[in-house]
Structure formats: structure tokens, C-alpha cells
Steps between C-alpha positions, in 0.01 A plus 500: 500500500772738597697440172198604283566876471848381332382210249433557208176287328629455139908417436495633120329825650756794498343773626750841587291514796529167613810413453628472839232228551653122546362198228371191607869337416679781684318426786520136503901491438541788791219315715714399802704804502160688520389287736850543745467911447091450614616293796724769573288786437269316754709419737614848508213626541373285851834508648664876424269729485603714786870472423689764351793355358465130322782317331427222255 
């Protein structure tokens, strides 16, 4: 759900607009880094919000 602002529906559509979006084989080949960064992101989130200095 999160990664549906980025995909983009049609791979042979080139849109200057929507170029930045990701294709269905983008995603799949990047899928567990994506996954890793979410975890982070996640992660993150519950345990360092208050901090002020974080070091990955």
C-alpha cells in the first residue's frame, strides 16, 4: 500500500511526469532492499523518535 504513490501501472508508459515512478520489474528486483529500508524506516520510527542525533 505504501509503495503505491511510487509504482507506476504500465512499464512501456513514459510519462515526463512520472518518471520517477518504479515498474513492476524495478520493484520486484529491488524488493528486499525496499523491504530492509521499510523495516528501517519503521523501526525508526517506534524506537527514535525523541532522539536527536541517530547513527545508522
Amino acid at each position: 500500500k505504501l509503495l503505491q504513490t511510487w509504482h507506476q501501472n504500465n512499464e512501456n508508459t513514459i510519462i515526463n511526469d512520472e518518471s520517477w515512478k518504479i515498474t513492476d520489474m524495478e520493484l520486484e528486483v529491488n524488493k528486499e532492499k525496499i523491504k530492509r529500508g521499510l523495516n528501517l524506516h519503521e523501526y525508526l520510527q517506534e524506537y527514535s523518535s525523541q532522539s536527536t542525533l541517530i547513527i545508522v
